[in-house]
PyMOL Python script that loads the backbone (N, CA, C, O; Angstrom):
from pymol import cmd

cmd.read_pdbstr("""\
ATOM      1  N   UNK A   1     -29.874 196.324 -76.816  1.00  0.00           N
ATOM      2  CA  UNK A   1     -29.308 197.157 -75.772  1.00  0.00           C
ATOM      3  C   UNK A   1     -29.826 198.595 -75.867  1.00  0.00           C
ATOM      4  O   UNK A   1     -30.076 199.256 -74.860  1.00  0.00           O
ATOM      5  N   UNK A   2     -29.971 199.035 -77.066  1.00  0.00           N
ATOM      6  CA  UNK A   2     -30.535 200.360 -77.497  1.00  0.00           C
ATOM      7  C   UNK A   2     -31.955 200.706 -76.623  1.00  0.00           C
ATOM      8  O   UNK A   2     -32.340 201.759 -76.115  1.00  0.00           O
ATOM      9  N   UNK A   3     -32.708 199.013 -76.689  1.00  0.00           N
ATOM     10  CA  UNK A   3     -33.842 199.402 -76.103  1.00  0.00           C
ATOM     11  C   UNK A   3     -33.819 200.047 -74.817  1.00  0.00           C
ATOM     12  O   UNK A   3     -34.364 201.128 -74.594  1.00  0.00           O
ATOM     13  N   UNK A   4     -33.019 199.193 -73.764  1.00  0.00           N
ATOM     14  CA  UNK A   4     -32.925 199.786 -72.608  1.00  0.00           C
ATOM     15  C   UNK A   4     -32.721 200.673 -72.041  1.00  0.00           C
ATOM     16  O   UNK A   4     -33.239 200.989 -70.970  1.00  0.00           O
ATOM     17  N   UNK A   5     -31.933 201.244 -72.641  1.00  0.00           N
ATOM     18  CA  UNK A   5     -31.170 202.614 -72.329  1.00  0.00           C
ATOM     19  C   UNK A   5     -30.156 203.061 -73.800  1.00  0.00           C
ATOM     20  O   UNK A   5     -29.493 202.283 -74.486  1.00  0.00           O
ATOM     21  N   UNK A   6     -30.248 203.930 -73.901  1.00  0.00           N
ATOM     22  CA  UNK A   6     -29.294 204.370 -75.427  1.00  0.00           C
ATOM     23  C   UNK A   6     -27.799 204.227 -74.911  1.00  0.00           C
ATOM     24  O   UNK A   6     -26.852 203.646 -75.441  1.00  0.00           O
ATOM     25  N   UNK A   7     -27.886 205.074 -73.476  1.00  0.00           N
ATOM     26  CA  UNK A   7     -26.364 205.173 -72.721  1.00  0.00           C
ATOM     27  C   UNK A   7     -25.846 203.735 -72.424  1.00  0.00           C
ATOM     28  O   UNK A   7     -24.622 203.742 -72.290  1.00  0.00           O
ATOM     29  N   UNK A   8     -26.367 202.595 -72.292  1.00  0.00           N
ATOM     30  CA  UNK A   8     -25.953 201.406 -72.015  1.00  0.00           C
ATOM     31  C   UNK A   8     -25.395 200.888 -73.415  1.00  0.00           C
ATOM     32  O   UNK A   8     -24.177 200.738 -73.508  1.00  0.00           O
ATOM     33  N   UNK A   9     -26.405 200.537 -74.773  1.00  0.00           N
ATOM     34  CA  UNK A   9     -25.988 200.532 -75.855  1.00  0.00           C
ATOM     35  C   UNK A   9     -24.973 201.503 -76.666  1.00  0.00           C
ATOM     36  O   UNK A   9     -24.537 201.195 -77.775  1.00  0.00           O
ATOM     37  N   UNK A  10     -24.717 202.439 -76.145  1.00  0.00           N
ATOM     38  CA  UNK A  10     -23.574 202.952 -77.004  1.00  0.00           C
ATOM     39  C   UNK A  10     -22.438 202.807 -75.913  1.00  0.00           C
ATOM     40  O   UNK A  10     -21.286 202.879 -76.338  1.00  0.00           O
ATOM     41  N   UNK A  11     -22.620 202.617 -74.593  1.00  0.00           N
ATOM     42  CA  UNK A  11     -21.144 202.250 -73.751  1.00  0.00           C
ATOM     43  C   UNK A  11     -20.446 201.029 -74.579  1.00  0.00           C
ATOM     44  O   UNK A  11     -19.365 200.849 -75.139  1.00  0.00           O
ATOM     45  N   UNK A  12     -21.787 200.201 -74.327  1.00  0.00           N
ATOM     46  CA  UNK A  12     -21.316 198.734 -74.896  1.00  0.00           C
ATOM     47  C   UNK A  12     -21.007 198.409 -76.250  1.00  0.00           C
ATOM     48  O   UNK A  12     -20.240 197.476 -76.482  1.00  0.00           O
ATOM     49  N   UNK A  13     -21.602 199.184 -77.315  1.00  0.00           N
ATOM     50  CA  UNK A  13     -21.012 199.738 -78.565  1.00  0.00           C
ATOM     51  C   UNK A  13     -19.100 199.908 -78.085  1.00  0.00           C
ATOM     52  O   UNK A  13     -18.263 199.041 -77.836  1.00  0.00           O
ATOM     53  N   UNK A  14     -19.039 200.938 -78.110  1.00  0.00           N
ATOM     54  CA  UNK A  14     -17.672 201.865 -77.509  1.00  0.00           C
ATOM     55  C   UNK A  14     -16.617 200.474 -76.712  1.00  0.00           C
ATOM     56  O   UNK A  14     -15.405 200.391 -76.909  1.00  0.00           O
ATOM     57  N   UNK A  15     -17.061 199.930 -76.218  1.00  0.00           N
ATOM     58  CA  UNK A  15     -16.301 198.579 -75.379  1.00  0.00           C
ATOM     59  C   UNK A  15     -16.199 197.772 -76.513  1.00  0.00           C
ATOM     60  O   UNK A  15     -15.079 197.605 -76.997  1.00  0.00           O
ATOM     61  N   UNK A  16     -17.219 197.219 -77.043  1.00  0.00           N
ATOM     62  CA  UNK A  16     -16.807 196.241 -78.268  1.00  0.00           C
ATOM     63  C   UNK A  16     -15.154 196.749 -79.135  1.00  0.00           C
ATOM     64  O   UNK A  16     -14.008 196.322 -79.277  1.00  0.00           O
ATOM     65  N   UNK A  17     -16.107 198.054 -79.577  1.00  0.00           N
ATOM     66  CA  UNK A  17     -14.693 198.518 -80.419  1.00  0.00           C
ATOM     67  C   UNK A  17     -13.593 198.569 -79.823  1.00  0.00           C
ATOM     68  O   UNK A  17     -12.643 198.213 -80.520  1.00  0.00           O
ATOM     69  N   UNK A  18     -13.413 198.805 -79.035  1.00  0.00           N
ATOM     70  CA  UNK A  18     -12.050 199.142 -77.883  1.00  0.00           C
ATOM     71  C   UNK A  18     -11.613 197.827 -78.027  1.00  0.00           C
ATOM     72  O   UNK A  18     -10.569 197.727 -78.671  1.00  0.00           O
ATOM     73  N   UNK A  19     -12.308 196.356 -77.446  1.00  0.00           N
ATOM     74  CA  UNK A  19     -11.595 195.634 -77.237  1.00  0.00           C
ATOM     75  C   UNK A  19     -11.141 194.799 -78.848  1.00  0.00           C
ATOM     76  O   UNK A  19     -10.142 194.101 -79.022  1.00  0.00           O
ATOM     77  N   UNK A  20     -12.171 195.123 -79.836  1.00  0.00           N
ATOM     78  CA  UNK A  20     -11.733 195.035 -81.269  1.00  0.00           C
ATOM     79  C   UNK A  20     -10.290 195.347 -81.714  1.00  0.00           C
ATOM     80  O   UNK A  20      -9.444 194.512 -82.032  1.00  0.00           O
ATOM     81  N   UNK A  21     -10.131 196.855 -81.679  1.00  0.00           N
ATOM     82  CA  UNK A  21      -9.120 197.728 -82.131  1.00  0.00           C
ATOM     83  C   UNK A  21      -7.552 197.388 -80.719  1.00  0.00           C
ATOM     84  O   UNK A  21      -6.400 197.757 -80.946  1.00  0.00           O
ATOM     85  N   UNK A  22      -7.889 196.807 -79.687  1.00  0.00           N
ATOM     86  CA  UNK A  22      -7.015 196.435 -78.798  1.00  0.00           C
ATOM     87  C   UNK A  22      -6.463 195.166 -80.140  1.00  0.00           C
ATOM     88  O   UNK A  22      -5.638 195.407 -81.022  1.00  0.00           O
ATOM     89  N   UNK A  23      -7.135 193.963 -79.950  1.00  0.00           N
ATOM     90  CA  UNK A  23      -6.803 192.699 -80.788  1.00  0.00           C
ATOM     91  C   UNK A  23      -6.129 193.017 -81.955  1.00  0.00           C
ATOM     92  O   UNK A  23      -4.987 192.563 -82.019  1.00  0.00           O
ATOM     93  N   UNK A  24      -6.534 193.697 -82.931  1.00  0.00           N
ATOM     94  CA  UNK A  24      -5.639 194.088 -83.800  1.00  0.00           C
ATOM     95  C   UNK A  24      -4.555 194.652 -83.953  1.00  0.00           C
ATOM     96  O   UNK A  24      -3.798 194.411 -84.894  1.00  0.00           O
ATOM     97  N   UNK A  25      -4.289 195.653 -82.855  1.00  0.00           N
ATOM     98  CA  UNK A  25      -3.220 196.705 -82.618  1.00  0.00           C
ATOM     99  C   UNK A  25      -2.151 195.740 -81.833  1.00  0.00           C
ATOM    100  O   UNK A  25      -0.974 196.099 -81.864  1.00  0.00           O
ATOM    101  N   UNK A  26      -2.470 194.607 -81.171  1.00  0.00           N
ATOM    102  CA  UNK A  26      -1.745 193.407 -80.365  1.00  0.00           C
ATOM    103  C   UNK A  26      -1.210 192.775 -81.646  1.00  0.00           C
ATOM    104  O   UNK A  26      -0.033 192.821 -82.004  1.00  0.00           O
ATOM    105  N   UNK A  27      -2.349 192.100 -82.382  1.00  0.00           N
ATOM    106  CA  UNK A  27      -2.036 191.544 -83.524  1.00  0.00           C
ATOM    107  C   UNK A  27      -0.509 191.817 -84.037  1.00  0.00           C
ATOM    108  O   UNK A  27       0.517 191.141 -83.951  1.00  0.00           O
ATOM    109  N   UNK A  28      -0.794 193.094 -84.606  1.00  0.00           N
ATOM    110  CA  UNK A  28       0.209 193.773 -85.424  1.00  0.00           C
ATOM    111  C   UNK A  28       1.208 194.369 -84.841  1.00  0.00           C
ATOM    112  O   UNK A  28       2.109 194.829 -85.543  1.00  0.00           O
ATOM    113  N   UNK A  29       1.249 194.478 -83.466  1.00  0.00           N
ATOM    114  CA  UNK A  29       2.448 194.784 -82.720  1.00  0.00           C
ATOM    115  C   UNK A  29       3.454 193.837 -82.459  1.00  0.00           C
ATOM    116  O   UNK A  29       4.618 194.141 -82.197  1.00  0.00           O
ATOM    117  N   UNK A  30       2.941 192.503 -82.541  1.00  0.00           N
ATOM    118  CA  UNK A  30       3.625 190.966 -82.226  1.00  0.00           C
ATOM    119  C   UNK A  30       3.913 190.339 -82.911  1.00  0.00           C
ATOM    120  O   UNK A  30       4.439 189.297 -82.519  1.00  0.00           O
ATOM    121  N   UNK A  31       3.714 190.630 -84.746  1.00  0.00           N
ATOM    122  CA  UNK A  31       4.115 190.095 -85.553  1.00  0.00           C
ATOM    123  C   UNK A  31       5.421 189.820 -86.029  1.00  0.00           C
ATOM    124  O   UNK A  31       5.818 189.086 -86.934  1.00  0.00           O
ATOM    125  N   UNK A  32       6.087 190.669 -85.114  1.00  0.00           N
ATOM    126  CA  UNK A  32       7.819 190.965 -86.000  1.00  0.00           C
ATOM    127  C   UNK A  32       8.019 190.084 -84.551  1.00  0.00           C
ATOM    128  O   UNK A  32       8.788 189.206 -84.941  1.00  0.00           O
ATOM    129  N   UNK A  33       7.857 189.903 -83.604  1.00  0.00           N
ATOM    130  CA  UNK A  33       8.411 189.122 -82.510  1.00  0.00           C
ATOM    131  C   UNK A  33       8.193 187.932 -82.672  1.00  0.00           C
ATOM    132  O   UNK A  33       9.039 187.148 -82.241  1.00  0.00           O
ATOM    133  N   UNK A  34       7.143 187.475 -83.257  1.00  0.00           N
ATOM    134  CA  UNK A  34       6.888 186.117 -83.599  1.00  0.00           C
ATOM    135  C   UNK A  34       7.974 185.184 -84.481  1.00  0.00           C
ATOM    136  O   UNK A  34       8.579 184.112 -84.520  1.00  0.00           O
ATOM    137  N   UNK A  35       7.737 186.417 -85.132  1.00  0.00           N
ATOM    138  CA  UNK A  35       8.830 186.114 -86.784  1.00  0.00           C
ATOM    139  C   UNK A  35      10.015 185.921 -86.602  1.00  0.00           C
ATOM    140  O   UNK A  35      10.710 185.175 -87.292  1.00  0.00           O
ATOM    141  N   UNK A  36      10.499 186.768 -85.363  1.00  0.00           N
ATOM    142  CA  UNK A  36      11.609 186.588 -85.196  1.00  0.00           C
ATOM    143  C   UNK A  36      12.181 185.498 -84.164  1.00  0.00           C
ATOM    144  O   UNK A  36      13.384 185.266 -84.048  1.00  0.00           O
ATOM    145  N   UNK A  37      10.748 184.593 -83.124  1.00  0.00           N
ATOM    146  CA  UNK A  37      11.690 183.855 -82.651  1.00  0.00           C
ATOM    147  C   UNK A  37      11.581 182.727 -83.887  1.00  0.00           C
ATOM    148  O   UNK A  37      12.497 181.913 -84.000  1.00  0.00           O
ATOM    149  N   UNK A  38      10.480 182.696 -84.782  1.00  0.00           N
ATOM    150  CA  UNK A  38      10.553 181.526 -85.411  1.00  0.00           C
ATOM    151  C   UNK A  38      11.897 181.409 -86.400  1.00  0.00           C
ATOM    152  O   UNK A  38      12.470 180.397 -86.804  1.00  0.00           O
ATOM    153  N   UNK A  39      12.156 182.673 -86.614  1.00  0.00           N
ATOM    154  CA  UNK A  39      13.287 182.100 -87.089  1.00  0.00           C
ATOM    155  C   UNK A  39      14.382 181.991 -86.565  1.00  0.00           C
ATOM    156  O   UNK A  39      15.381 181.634 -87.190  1.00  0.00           O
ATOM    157  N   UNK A  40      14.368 182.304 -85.235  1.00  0.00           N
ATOM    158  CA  UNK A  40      15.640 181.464 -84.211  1.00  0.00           C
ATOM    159  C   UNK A  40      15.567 180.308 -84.072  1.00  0.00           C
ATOM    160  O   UNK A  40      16.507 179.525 -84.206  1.00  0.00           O
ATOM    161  N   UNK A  41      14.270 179.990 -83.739  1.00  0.00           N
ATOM    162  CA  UNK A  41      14.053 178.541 -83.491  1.00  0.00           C
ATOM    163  C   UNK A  41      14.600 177.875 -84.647  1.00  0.00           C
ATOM    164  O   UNK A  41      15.214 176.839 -84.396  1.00  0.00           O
ATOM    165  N   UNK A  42      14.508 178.286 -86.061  1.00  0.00           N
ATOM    166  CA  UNK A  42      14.916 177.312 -86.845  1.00  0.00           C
ATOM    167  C   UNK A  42      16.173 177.165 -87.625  1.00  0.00           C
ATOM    168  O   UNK A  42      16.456 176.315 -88.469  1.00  0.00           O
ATOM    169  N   UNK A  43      17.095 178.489 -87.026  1.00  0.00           N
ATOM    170  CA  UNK A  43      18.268 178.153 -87.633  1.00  0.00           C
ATOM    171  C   UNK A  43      18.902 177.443 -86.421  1.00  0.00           C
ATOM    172  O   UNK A  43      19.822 176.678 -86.709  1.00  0.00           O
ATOM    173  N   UNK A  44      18.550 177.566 -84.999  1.00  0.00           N
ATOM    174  CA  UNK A  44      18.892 176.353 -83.589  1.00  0.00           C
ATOM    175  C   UNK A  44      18.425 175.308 -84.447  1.00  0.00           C
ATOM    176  O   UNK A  44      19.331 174.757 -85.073  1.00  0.00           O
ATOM    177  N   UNK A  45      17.526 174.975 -84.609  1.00  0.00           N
ATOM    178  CA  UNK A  45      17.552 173.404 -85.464  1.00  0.00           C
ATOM    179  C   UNK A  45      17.943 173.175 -86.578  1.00  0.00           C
ATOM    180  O   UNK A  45      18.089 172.001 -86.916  1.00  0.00           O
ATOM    181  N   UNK A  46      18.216 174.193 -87.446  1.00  0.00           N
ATOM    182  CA  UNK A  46      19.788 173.735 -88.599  1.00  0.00           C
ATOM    183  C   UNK A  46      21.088 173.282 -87.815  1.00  0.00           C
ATOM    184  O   UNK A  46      21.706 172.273 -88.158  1.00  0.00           O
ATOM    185  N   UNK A  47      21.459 174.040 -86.791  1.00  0.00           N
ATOM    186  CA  UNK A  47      22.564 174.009 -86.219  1.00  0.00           C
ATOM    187  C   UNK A  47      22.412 172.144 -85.444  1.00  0.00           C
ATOM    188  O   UNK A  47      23.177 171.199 -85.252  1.00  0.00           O
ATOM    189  N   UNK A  48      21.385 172.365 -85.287  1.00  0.00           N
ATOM    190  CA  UNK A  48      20.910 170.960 -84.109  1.00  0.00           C
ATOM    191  C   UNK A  48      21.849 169.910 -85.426  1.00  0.00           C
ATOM    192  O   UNK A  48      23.014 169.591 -85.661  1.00  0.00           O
ATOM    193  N   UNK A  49      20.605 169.703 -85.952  1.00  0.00           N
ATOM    194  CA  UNK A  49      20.845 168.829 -87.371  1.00  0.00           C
ATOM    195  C   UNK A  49      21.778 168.678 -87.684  1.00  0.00           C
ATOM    196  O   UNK A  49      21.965 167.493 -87.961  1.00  0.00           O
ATOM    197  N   UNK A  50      22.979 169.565 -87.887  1.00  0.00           N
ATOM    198  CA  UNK A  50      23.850 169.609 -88.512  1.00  0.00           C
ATOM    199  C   UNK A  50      25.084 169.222 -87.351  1.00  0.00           C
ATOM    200  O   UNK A  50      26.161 168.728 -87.683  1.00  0.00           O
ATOM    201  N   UNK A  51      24.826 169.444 -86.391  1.00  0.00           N
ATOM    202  CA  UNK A  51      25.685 169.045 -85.279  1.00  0.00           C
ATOM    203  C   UNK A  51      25.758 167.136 -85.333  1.00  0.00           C
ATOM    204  O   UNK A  51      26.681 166.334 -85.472  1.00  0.00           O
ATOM    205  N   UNK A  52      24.512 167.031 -85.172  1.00  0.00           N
ATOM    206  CA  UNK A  52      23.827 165.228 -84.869  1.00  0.00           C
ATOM    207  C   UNK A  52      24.553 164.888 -86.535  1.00  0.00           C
ATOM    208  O   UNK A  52      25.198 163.847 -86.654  1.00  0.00           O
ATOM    209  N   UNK A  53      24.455 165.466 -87.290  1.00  0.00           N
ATOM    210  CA  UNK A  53      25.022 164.541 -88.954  1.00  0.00           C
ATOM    211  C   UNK A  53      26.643 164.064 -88.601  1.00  0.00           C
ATOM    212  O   UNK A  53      27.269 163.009 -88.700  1.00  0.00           O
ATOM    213  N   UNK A  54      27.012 165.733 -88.043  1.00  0.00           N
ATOM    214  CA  UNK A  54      28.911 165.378 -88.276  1.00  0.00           C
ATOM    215  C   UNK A  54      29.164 164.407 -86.997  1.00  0.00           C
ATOM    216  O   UNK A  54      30.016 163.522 -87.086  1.00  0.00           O
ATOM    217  N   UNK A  55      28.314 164.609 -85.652  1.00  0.00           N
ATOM    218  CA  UNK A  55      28.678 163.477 -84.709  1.00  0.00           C
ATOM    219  C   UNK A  55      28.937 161.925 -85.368  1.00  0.00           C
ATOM    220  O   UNK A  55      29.897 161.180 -85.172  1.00  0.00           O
ATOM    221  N   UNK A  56      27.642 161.691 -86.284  1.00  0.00           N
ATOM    222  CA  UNK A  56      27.136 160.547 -86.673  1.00  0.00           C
ATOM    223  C   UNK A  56      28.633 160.270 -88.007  1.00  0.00           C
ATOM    224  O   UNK A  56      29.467 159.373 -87.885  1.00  0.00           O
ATOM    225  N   UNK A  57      28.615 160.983 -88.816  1.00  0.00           N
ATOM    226  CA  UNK A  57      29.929 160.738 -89.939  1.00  0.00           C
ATOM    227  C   UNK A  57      31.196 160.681 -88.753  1.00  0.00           C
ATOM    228  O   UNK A  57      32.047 159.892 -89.163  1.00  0.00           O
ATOM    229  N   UNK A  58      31.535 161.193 -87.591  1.00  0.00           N
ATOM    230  CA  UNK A  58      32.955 161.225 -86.924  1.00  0.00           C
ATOM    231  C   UNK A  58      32.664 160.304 -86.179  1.00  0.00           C
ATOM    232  O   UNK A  58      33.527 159.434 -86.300  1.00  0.00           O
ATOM    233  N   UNK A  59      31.657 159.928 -85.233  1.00  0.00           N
ATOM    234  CA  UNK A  59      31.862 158.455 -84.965  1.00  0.00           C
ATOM    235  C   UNK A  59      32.141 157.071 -85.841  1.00  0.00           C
ATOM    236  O   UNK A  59      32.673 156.069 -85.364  1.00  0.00           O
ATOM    237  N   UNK A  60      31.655 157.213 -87.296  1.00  0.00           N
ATOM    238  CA  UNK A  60      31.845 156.245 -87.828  1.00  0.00           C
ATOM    239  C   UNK A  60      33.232 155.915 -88.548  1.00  0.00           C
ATOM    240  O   UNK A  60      33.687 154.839 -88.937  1.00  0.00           O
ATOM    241  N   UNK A  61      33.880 157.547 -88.601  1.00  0.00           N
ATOM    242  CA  UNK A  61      35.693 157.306 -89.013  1.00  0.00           C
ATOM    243  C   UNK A  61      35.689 156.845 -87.712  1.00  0.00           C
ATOM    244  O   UNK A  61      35.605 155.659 -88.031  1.00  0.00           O
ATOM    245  N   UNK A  62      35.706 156.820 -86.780  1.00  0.00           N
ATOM    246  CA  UNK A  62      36.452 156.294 -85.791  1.00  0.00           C
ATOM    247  C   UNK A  62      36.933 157.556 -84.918  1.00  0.00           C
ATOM    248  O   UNK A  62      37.565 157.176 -83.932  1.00  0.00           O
ATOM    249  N   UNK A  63      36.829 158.715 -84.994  1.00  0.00           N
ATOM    250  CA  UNK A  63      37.113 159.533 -84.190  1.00  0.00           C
ATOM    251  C   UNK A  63      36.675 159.847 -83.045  1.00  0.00           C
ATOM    252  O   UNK A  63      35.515 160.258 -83.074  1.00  0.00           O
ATOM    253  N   UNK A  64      37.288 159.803 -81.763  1.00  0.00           N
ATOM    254  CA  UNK A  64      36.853 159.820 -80.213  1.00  0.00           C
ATOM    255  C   UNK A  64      36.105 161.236 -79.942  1.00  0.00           C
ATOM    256  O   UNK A  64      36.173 162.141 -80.774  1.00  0.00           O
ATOM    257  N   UNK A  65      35.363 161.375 -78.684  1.00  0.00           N
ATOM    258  CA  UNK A  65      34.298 162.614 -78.517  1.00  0.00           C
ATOM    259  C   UNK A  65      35.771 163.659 -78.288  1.00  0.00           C
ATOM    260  O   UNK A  65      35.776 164.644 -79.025  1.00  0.00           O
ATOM    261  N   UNK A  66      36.628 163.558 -77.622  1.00  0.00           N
ATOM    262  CA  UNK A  66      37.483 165.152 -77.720  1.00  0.00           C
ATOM    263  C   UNK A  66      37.853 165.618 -79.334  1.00  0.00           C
ATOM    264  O   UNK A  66      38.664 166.533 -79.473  1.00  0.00           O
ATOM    265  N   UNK A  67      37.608 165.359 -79.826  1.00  0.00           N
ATOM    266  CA  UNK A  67      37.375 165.830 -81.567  1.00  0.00           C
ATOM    267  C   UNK A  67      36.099 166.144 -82.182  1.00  0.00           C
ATOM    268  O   UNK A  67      36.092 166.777 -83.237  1.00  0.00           O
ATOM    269  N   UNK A  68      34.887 165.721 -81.567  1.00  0.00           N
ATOM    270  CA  UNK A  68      34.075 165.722 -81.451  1.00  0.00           C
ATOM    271  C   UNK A  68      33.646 167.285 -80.863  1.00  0.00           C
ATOM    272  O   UNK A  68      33.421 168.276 -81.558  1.00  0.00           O
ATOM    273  N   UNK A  69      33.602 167.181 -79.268  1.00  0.00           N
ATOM    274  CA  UNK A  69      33.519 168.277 -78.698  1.00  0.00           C
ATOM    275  C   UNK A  69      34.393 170.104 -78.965  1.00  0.00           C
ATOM    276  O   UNK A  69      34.111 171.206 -78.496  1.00  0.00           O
ATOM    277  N   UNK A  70      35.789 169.516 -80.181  1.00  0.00           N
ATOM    278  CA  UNK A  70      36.027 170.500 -80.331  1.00  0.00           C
ATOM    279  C   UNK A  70      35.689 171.312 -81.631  1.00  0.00           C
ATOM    280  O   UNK A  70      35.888 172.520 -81.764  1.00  0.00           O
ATOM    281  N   UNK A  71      35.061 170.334 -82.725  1.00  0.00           N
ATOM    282  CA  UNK A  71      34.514 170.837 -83.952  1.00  0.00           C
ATOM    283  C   UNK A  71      33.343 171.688 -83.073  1.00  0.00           C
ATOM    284  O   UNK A  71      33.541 172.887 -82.880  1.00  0.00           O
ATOM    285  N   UNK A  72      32.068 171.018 -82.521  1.00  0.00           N
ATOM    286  CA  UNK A  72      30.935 171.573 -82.198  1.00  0.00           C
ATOM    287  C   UNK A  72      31.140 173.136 -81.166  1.00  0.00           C
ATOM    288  O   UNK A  72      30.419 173.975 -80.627  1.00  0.00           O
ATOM    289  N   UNK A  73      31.965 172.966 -81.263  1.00  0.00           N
ATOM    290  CA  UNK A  73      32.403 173.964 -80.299  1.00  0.00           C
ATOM    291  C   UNK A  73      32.942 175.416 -81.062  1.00  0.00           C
ATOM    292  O   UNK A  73      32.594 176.591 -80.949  1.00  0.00           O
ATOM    293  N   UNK A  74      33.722 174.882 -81.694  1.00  0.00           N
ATOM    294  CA  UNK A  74      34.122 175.915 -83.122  1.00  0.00           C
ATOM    295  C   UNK A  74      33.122 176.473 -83.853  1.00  0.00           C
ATOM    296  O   UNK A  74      33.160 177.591 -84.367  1.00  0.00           O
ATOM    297  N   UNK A  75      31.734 175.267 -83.927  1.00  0.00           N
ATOM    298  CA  UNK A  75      30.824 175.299 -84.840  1.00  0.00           C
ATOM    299  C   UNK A  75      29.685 176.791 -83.994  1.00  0.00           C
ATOM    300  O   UNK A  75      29.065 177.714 -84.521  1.00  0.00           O
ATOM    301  N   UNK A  76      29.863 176.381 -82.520  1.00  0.00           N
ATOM    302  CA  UNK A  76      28.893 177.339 -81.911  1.00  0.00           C
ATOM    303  C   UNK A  76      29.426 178.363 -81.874  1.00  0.00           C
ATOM    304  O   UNK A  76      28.513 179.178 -81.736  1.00  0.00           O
ATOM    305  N   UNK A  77      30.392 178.901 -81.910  1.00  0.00           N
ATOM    306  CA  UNK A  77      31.548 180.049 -81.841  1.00  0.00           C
ATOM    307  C   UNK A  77      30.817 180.874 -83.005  1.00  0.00           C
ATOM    308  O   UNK A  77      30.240 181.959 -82.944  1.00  0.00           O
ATOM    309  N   UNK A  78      31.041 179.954 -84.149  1.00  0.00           N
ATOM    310  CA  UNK A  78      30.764 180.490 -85.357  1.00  0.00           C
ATOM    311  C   UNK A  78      29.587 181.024 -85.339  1.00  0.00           C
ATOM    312  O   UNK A  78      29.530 182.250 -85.245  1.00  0.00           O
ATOM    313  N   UNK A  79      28.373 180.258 -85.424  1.00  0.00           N
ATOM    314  CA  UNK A  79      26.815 180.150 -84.702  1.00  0.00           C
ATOM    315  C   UNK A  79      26.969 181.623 -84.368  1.00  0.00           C
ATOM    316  O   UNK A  79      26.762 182.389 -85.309  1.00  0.00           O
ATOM    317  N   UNK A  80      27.313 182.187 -83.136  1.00  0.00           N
ATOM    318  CA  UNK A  80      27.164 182.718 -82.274  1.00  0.00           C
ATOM    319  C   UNK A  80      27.327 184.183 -82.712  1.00  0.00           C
ATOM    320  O   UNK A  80      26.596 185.069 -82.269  1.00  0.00           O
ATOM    321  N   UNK A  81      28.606 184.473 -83.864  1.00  0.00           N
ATOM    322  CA  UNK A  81      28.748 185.213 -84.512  1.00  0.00           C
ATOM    323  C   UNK A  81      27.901 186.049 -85.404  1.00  0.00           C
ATOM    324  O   UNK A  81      27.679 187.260 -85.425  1.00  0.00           O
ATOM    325  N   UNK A  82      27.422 184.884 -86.259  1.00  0.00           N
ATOM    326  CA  UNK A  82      26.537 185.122 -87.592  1.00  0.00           C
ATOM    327  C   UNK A  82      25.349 185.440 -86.906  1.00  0.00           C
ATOM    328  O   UNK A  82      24.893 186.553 -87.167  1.00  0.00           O
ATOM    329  N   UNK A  83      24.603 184.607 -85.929  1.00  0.00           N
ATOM    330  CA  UNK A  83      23.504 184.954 -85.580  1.00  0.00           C
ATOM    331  C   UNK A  83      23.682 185.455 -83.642  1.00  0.00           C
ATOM    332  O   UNK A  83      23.678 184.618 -82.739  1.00  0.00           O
ATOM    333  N   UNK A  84      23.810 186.845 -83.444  1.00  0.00           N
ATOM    334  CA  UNK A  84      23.720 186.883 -82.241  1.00  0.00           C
ATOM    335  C   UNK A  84      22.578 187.216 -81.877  1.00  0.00           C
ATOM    336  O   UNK A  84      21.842 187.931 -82.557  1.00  0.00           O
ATOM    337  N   UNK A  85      22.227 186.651 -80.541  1.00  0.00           N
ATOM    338  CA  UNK A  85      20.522 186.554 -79.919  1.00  0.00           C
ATOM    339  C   UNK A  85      20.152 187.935 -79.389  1.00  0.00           C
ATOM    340  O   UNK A  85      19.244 187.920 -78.557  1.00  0.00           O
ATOM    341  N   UNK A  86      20.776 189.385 -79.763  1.00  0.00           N
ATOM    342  CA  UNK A  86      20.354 190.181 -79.237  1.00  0.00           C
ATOM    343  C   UNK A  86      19.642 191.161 -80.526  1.00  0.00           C
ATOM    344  O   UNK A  86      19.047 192.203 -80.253  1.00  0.00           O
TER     345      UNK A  86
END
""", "prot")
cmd.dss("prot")
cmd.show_as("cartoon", "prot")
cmd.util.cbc("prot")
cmd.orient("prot")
């Protein structure tokens, strides 16, 4: 690029870096957002898990879904507390 023109090779120099130092500065700006839905996502799937176990143990005492629906319900209350989504 140098050959052609110096002003063309150092624009295009100057653009490389720009869009270099963009990627990284993205990089590292998005890291704590990442982090943080992954770890939403995975205490929602502790909660998941742990919902599907006690369904599975209270259907097998024999207990009907309105006992059912009111543990999980207590359980999201709780949920909701410890981890709020804001």
């Amino acid at each position: 690029m140098f050959l052609f023109h110096p002003a063309i090779g150092i624009t295009a120099l100057l653009g490389t870096c720009a869009i270099v130092a963009m990627t990284l500065l993205t990089e590292r700006m998005s890291r704590g957002a990442a982090r943080a839905a992954m770890d939403s996502s995975a205490q929602r799937q502790v909660l998941a898990d742990t919902t599907q176990r006690k369904r599975r143990s209270h259907q097998g005492a024999g207990y009907d879904g309105s006992i059912h629906r009111a543990l999980v319900a207590g359980q999201r209350t709780l949920f909701a507390r410890e981890y709020p989504l804001h």
